[in-house]
KOLMI-909205 format. One record per residue (C-alpha): residue in one letter; x, y, z; chain; residue number from 1. Coordinates in pm, whole numbers, plus 32768, in hexadecimal, padded with zeros to 4 digits. Layout:
<nodes>
   rest      X      Y      Z   kette    nr
      A      X      Y      Z       A   NUM
...
</nodes>
This chain:
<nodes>
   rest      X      Y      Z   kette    nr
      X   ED15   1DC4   627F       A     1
      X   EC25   1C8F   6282       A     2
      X   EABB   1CA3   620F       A     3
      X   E98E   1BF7   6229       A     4
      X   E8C0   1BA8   6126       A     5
      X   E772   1BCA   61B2       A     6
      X   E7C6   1C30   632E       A     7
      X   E6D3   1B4F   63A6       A     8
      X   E73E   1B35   64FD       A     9
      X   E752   1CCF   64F9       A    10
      X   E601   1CDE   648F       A    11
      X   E579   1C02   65C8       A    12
      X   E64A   1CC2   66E7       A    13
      X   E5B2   1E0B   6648       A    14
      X   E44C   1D72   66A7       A    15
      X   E4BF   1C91   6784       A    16
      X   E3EB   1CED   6896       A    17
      X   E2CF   1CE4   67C2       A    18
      X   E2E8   1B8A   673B       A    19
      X   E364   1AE2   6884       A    20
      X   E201   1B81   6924       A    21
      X   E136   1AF6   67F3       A    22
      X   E1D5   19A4   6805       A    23
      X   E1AF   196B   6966       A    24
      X   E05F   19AF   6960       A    25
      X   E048   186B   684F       A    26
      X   E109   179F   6947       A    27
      X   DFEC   182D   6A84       A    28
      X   DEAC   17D9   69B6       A    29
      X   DF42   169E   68F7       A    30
      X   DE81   16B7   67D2       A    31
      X   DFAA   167C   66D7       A    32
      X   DEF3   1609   65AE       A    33
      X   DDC3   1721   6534       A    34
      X   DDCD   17D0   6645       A    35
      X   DD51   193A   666C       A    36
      X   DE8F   19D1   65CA       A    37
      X   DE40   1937   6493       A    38
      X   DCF6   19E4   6478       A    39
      X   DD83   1B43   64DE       A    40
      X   DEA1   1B03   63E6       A    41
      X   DDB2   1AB8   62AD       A    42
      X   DCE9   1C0C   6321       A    43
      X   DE37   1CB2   6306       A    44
      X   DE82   1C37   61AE       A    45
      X   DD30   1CB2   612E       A    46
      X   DD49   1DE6   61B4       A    47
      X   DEBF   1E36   613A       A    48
      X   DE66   1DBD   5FB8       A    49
      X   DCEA   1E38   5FDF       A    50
      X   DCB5   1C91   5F8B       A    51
      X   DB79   1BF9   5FC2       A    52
      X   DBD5   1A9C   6025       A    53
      X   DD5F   1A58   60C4       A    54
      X   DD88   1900   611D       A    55
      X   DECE   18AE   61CB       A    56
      X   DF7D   1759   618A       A    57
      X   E0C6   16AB   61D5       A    58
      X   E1A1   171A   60AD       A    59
      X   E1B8   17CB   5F65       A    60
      X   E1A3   169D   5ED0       A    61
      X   E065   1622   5F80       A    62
      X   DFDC   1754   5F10       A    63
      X   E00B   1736   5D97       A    64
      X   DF91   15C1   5DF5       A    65
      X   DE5A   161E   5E97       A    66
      X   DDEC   1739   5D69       A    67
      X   DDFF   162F   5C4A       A    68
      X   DD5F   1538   5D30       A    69
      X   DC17   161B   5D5F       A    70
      X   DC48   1685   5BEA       A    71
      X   DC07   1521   5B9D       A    72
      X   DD7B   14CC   5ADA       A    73
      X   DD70   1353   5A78       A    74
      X   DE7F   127B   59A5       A    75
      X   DE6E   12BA   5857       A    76
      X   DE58   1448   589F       A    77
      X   DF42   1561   5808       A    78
      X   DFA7   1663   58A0       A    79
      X   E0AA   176E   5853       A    80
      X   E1A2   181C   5932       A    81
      X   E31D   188B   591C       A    82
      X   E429   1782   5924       A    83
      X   E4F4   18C4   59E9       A    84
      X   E462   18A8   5B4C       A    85
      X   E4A9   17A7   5C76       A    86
      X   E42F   1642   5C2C       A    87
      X   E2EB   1677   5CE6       A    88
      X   E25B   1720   5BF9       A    89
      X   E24F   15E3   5B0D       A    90
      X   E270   14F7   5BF0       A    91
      X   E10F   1515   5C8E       A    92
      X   E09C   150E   5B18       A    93
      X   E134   13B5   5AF7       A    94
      X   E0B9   1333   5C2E       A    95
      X   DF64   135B   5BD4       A    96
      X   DFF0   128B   5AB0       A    97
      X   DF92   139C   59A6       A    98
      X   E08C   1431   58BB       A    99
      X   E17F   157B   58F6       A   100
      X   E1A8   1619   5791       A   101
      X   E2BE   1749   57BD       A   102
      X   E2F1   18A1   5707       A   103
      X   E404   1969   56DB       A   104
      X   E45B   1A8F   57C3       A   105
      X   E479   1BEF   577E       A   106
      X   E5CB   1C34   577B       A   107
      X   E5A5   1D73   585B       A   108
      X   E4A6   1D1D   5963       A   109
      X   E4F4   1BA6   596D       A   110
      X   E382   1B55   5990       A   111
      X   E2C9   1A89   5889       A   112
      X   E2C9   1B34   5719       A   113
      X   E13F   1B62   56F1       A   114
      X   E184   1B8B   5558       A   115
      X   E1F2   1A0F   5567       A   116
      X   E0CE   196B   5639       A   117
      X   DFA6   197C   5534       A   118
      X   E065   1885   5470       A   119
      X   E0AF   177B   555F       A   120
      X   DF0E   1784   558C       A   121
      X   DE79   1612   5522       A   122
      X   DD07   1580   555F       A   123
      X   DDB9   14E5   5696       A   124
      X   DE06   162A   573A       A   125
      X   DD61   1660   5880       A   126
      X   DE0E   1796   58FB       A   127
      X   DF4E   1870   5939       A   128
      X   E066   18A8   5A68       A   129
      X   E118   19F4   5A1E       A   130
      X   E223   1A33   5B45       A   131
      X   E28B   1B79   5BE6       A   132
      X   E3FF   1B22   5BF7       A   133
      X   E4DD   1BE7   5CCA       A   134
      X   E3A7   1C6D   5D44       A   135
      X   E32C   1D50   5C0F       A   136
      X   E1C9   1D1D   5B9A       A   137
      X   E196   1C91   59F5       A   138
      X   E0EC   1D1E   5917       A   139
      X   DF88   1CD4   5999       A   140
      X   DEAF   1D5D   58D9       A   141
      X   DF41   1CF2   57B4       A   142
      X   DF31   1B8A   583B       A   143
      X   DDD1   1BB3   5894       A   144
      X   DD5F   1C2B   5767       A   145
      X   DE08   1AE2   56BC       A   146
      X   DD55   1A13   57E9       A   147
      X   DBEE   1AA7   57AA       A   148
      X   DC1A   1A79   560E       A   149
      X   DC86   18E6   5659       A   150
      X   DBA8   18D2   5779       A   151
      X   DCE3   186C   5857       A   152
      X   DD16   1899   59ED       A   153
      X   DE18   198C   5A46       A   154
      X   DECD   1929   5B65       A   155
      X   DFD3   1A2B   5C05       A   156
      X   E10F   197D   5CA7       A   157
      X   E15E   1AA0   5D6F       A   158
      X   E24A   19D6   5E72       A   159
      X   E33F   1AFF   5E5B       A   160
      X   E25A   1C22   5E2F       A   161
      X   E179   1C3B   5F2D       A   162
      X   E170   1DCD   5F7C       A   163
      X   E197   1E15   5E19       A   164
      X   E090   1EF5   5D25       A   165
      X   E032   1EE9   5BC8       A   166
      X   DF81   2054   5B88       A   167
      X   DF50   2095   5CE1       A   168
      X   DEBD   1F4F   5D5B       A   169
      X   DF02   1E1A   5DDB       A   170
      X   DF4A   1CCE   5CC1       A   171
      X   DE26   1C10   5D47       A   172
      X   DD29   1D11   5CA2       A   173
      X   DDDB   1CD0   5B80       A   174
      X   DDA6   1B27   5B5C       A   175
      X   DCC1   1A04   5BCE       A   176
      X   DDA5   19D6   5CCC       A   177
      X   DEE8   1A5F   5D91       A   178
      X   DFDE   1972   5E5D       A   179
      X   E116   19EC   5F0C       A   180
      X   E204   1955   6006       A   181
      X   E270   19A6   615F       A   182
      X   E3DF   18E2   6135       A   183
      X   E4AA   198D   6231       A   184
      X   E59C   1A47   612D       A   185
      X   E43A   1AD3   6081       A   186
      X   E42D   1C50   60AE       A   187
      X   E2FA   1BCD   61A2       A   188
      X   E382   1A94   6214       A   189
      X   E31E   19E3   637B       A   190
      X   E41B   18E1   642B       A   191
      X   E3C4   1791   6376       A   192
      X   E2E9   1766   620C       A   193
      X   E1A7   1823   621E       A   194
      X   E0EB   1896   60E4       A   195
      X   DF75   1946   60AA       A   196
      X   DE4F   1941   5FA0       A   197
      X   DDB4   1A70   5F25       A   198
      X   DC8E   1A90   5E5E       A   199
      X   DB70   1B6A   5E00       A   200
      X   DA97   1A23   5DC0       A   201
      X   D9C8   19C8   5EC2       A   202
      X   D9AA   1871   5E4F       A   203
      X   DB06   182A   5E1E       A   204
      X   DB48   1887   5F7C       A   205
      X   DA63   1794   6010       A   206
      X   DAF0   16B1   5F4B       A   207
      X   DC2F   16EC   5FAE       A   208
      X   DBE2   16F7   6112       A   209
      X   DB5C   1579   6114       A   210
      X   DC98   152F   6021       A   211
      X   DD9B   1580   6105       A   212
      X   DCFD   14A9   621D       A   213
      X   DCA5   1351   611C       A   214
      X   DB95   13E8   6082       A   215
      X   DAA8   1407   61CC       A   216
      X   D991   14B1   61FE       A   217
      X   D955   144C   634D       A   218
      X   DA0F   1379   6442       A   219
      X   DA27   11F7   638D       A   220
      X   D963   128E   6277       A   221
      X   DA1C   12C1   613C       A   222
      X   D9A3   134B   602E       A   223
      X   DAE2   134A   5F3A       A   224
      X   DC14   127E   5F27       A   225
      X   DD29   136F   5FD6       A   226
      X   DE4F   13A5   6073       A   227
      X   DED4   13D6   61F8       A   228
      X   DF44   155A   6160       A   229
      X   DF0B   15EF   62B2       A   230
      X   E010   1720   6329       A   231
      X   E04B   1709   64B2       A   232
      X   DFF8   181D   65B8       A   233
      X   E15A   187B   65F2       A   234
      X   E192   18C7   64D4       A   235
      X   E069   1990   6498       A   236
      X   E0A0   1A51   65AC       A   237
      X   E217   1A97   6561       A   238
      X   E16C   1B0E   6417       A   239
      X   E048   1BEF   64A7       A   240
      X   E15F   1CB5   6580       A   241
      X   E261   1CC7   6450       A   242
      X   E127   1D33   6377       A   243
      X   E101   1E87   6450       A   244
      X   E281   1EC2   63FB       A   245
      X   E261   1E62   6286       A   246
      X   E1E2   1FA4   61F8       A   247
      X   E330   202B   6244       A   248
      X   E3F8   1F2A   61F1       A   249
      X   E379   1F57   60A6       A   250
      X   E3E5   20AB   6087       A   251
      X   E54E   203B   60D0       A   252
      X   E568   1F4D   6035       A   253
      X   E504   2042   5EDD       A   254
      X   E5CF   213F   5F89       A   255
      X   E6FE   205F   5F75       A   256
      X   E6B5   1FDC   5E08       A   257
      X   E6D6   2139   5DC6       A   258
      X   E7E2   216E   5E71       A   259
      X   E8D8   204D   5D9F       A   260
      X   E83D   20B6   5C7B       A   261
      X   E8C3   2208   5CAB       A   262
      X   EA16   2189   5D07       A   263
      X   EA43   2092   5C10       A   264
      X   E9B8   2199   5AE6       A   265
      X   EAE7   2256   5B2D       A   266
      X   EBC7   212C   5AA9       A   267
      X   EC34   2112   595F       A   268
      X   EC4D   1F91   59CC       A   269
      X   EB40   1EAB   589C       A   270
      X   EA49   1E6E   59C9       A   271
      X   E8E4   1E4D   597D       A   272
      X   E827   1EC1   5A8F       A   273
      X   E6CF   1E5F   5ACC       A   274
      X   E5B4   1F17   5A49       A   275
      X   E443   1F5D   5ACE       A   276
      X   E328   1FD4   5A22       A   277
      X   E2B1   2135   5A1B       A   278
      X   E148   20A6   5A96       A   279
      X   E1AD   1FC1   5B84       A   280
      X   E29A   1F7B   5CC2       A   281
      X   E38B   1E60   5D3D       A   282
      X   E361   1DA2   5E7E       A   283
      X   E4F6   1DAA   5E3E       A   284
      X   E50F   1C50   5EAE       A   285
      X   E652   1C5A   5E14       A   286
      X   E718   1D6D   5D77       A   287
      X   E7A7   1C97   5C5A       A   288
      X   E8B2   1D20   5B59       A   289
      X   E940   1C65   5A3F       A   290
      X   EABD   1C28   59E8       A   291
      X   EB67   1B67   58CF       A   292
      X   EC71   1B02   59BE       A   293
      X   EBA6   1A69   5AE3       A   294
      X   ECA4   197D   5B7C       A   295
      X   ED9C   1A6F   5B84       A   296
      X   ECC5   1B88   5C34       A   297
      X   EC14   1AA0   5D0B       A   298
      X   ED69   1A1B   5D9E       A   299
      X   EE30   1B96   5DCE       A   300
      X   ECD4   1C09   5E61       A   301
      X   ED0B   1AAF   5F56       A   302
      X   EE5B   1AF9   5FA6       A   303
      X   EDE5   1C7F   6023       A   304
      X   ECEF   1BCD   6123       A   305
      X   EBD9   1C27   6018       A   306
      X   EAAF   1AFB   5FFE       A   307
      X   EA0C   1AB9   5E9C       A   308
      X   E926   19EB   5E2B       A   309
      X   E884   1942   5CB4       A   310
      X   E749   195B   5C78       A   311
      X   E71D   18A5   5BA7       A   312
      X   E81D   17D3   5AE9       A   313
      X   E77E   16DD   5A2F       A   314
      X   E650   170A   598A       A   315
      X   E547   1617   59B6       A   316
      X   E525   159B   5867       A   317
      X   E65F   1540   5886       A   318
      X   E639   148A   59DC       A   319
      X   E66A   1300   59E2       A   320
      X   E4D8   12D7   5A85       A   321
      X   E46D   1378   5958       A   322
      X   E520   12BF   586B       A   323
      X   E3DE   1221   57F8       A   324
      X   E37A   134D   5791       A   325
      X   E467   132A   562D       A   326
      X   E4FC   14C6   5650       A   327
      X   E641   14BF   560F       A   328
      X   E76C   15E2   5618       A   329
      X   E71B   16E0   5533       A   330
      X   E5C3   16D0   555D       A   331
      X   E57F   17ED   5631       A   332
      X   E6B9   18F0   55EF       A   333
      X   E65A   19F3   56D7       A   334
      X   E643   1947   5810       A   335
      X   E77E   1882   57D5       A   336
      X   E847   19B0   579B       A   337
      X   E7C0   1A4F   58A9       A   338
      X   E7F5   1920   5996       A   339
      X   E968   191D   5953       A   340
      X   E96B   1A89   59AA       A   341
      X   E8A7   1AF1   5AE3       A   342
      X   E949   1B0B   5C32       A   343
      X   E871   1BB2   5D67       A   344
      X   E92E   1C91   5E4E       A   345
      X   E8AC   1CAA   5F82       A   346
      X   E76C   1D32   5FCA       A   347
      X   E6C7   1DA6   6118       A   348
      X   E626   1EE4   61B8       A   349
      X   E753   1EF5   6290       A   350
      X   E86E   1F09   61C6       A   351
      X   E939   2045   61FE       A   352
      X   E9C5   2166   6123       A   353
      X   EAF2   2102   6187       A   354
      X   EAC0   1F71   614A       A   355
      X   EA49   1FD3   5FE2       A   356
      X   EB43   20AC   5F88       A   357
      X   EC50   1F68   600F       A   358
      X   EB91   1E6A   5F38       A   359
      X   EBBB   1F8B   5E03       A   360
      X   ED0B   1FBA   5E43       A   361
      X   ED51   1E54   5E41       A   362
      X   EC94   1E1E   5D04       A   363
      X   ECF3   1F33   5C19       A   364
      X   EE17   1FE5   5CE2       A   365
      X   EE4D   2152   5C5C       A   366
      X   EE0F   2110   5B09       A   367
</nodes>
């Protein structure tokens, strides 16, 4: 047997139809960049999170970009985020020339430890990034509580959690500002980079609006310094015909979390299995276990036809870019245990009973 990690191309000849239709229709009225898609997308995103404001962009990253942008984030700023996420997430700090101060994780979500942030707090702290890895919301209130004592932004990098809930709602009602990312692998993913916005603040949004398009207002008027940030119409309207289909993809893909988890319980093989919190639920971007003997498992998992991937193996304080930054091994003990641990199995809506009983099999045999 040979799987597919994400089943990509199965995904587009189950709406293929759909999305050949939508595109077509691009290529007919020509208006490739803004055109009407992107409106009716941005209506669909508010509606599905109950958002105000959803301003689509080109990237995840452009995203995080454009929110400290409007947020005002100049050199000299702090801000504090996890050194356990894709570089993004810090990297977008740094290019706005301000400073990424990291916290440990907590060991069982992953996600930033909130008991560690209110000490990293300095006079030059402007805000926070918490990140919903593997698609599983942090603990936002806590966070927000910390933000409105400090008087700090809370910014949610939600690049793989879009679809998830913290107590029954959406993560944008829960910070100044959501961002998420339509990578192709995301559980909503179109077919190129696309990211989105969201924001209860009307005044953000506007902001953001003239951002993404240099900081116009009106044609050759521009109000702010911006970016080009702009997400095409094809892939907006790949994205408004996979939205109608997302609902239940969600539910697989939980239905499938459960599903290893079950399997993999059963084992008396030392797996730790991921864990979600009773009050909220996982985009299950990834369904991530952790192994002391990665090499090993990644490579007899290979050799059965099974894909794997890291996410992530190097923390970022621990990245050469950030160098500058003076952490050094040791520093944060959570994340770097966890980073030589983690290996995703694959993860879609379509995986079969039979495909995740193979890759179980193949990982923990009968015992």
């Amino acid at each position: 047997m040979k799987i597919d990690f994400a089943k990509l191309t199965y995904q587009y000849n189950l709406y293929k139809n759909e999305i050949d239709k939508a595109i077509q229709h691009v290529l007919n009225h020509g208006k490739y960049i803004m055109g009407p898609e992107i409106n009716e997308l941005e209506e669909k995103l508010c509606e599905f999170t109950s958002a105000k404001n959803a301003i689509t962009c080109a990237s995840g990253t452009d995203a995080l970009l454009l929110a400290m942008m409007a947020l005002d984030i100049k050199p000299g700023d702090e801000i504090i985020t996890t050194p356990f996420t894709f570089i993004a997430t810090a990297e977008t700090i740094a290019l706005l020339g301000a400073k990424p101060v990291f916290v440990d994780i907590d060991e069982k979500t992953y996600n930033i430890d909130v008991s560690k942030i209110e000490e990293k707090i300095t006079s030059k702290t402007k805000g926070i990034i918490s990140v919903s890895l593997y698609g599983q919301p942090s603990d936002l209130d806590a966070i927000n509580e910390i933000a409105k004592k400090y008087n700090l932004f809370h910014i949610v990098d939600g690049a793989q959690s879009f679809g998830a809930t913290y107590k029954g709602k959406a993560e944008v009602h829960y910070c100044d500002i959501y961002t998420t990312s339509f990578f192709p692998a995301k559980p909503l993913g179109c077919y190129g980079d696309g990211g989105a916005v969201l924001t209860n603040n009307d005044e953000l949004a506007e902001k953001i609006k003239m951002l993404r398009v240099h900081g116009q207002n009106k044609r050759y008027n521009h109000k702010y310094i911006g970016i080009n940030a702009r997400m095409d119409t094809i892939q907006a309207t790949i994205l408004n015909i996979k939205l109608r289909h997302y609902p239940e993809d969600l539910k697989k893909r939980q239905q499938i979390a459960e599903k290893y988890t079950e399997l993999l319980n059963s084992s008396t093989h030392p797996l730790i299995l991921p864990f979600t919190k009773d009050d909220r639920t996982s985009a299950w971007a990834q369904y991530s276990i952790r192994v002391k003997n990665r090499d090993e498992i990644q490579a007899k998992l290979k050799e059965k036809g099974i894909p794997t991937a890291i996410h992530y193996p190097m923390p970022l304080h621990l990245q050469e870019c950030f160098k500058y930054l003076g952490y050094k091994e040791g520093d944060f003990p959570v994340a770097e245990r966890v980073s030589k641990e983690i290996i995703s199995l694959p993860m879609n809506p379509y995986l079969s009973d039979e495909e995740i009983e193979y890759i179980k099999e193949a990982l923990i045999g009968d015992k």
